[in-house]
C-alpha positions as CSV (number, residue, x, y, z in Angstrom):
1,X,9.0,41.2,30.4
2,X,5.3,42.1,29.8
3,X,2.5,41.6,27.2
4,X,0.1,43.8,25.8
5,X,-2.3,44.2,23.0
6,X,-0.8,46.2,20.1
7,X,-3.0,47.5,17.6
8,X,-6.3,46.3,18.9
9,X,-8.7,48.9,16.5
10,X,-6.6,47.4,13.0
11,X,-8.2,44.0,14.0
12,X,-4.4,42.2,14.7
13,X,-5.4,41.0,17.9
14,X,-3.0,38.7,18.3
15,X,-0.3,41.0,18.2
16,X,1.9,41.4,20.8
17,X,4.1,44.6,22.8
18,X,7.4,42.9,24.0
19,X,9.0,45.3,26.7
20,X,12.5,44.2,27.7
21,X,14.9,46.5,29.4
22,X,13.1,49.5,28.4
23,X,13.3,48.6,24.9
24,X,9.8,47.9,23.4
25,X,9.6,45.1,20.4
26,X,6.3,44.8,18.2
27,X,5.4,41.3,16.5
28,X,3.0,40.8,14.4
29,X,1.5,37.4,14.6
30,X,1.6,36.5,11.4
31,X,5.1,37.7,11.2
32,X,7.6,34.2,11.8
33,X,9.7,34.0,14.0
34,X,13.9,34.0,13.3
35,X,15.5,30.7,14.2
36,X,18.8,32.1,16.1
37,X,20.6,29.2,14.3
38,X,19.5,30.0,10.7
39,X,18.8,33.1,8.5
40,X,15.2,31.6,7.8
41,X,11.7,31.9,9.2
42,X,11.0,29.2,11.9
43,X,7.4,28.6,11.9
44,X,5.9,26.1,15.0
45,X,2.5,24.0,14.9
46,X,1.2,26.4,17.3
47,X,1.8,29.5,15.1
48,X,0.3,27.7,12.2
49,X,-3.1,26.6,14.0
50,X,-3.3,29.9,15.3
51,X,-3.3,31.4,12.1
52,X,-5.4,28.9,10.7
53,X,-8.0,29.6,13.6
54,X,-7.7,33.0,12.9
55,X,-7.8,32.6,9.0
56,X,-10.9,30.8,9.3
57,X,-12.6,33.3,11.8
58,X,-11.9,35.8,9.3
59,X,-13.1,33.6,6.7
60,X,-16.6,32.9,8.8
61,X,-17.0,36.8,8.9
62,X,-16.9,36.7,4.8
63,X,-19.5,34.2,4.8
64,X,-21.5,36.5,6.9
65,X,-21.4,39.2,4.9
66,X,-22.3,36.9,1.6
67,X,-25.5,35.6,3.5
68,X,-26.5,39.4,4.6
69,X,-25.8,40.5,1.0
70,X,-28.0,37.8,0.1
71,X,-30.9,38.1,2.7
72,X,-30.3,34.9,4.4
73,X,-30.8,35.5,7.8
74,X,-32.1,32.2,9.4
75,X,-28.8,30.3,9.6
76,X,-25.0,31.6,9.8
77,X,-22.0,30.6,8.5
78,X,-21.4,27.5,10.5
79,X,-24.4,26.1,8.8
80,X,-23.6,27.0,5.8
81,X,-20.1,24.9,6.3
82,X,-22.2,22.4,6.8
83,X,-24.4,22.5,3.7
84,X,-20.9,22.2,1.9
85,X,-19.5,19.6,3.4
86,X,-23.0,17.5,2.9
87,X,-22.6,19.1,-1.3
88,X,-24.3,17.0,-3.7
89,X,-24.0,13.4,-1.6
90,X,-27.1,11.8,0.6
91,X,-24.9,10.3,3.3
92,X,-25.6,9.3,7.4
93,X,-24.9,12.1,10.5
94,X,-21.7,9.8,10.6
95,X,-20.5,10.5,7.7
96,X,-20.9,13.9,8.1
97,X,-19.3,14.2,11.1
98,X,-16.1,12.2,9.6
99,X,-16.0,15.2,7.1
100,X,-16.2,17.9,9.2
101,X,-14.7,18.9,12.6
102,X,-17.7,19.2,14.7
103,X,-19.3,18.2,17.9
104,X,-21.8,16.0,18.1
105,X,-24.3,18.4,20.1
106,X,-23.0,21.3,17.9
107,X,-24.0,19.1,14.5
108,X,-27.7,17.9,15.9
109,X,-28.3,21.8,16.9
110,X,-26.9,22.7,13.4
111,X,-29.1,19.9,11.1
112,X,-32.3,21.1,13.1
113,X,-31.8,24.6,12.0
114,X,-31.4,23.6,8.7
115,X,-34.4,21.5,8.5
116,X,-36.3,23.8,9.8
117,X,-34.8,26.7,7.0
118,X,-35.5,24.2,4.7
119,X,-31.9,23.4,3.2
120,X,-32.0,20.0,3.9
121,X,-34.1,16.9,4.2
122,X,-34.1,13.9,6.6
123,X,-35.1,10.7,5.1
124,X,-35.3,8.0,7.2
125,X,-34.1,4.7,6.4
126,X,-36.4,2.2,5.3
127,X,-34.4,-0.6,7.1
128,X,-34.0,1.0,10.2
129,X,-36.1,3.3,11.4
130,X,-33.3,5.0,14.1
131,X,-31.4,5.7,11.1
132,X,-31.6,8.6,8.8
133,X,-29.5,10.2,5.8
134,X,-29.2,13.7,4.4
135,X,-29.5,15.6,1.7
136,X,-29.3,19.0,0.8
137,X,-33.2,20.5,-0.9
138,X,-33.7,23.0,-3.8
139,X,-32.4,25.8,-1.5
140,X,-30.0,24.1,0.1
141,X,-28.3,23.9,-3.0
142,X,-29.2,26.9,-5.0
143,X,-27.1,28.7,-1.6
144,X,-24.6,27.1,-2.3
145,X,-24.5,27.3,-6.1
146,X,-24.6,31.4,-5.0
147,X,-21.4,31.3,-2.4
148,X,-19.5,29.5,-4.9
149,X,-20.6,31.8,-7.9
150,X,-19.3,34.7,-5.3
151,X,-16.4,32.7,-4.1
152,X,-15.7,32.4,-7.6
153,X,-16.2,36.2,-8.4
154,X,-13.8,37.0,-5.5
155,X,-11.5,34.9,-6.7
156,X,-11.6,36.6,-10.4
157,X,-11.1,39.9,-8.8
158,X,-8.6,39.5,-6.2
159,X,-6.8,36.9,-7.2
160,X,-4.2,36.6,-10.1
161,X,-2.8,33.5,-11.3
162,X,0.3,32.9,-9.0
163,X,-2.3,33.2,-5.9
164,X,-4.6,30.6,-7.3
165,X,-1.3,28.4,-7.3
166,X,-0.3,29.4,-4.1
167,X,-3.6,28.2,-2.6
168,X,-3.7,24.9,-4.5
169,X,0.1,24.2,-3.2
170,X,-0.8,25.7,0.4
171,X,-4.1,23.7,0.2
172,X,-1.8,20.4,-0.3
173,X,0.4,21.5,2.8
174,X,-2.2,21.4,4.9
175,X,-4.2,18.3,4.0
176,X,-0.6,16.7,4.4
177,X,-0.3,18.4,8.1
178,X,-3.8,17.4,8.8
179,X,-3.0,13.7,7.7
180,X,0.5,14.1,9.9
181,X,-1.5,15.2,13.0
182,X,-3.9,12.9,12.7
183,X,-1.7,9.8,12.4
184,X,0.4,11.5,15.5
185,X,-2.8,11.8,17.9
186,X,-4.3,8.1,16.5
187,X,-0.6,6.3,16.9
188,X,2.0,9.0,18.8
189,X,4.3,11.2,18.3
């Protein structure tokens, strides 16, 4: 059996070429998989988070776009996840990084940058000098104020009611999944 890349200039480059006995099968990666056993789809964890890595790459280039539509050229869209997670709140590096997935080299590098764009401010505690919190400034949150007024304008034109549903009950799956996963890594499988 060998794999190959299938389709590489449509952007599925996950796709795979199955050759078995001469006989060549295409999957699509976001095609599941049918369970010998069953009629139905069988979806594994991996061909979720792969999706999900893909869906958010995807998603990253759409934020790109916005912020070159927009002028914004000093930070890109990791940043700008960044800015949302922080939103309307003054909370600690901490905090931050218990909302977020990142690294804590990748978050310092990312907070500088944005100091330095001017989207958010340091203030140091007045307790403890070591410590500091975080708040988005003025452009900070007129940004995002303008992704979610275009999130919201791509949502009105691409997006009719059913959809809008279908995220809300696929935005629940997931949080459940990331609770799931999260219990299984703290306390085992």
């Amino acid at each position: 059996m060998t794999q190959g890349l299938l389709y590489p200039s449509m952007g599925v480059e996950d796709a795979v070429l199955l050759r078995t006995g001469g006989e060549e099968l295409h999957v699509a990666p976001d095609q599941p998989r049918r369970d010998e056993s069953s009629d139905g789809p069988q979806v594994s964890c991996f061909d979720l988070a792969r999706l999900l890595e893909r869906s958010s790459r995807r998603f990253s280039g759409l934020i790109g776009a916005e912020l070159t539509r927009r002028g914004v050229d000093d930070i890109g869209p990791s940043q700008v996840m960044v800015l949302l997670a922080i939103g309307d709140t003054e909370l600690s590096v901490g905090e931050l990084l218990d909302r977020g997935n990142y690294v804590g080299s990748n978050i310092s590098y990312y907070l500088k940058q944005l100091t330095d764009g001017d989207y958010i401010e340091r203030v140091t505690s007045q307790r403890d000098k070591r410590s500091a919190r975080i708040r988005l400034t003025e452009r900070g949150r007129q940004l995002c104020a303008d992704l979610r007024d275009a999130a919201k304008a791509f949502e009105r034109s691409f997006c009719v009611e059913q959809d809008l549903r279908d995220l809300a009950t696929a935005f629940q799956a997931l949080h459940r999944l990331e609770l799931m996963w999260a219990n299984a890594a703290r306390y085992g499988v």
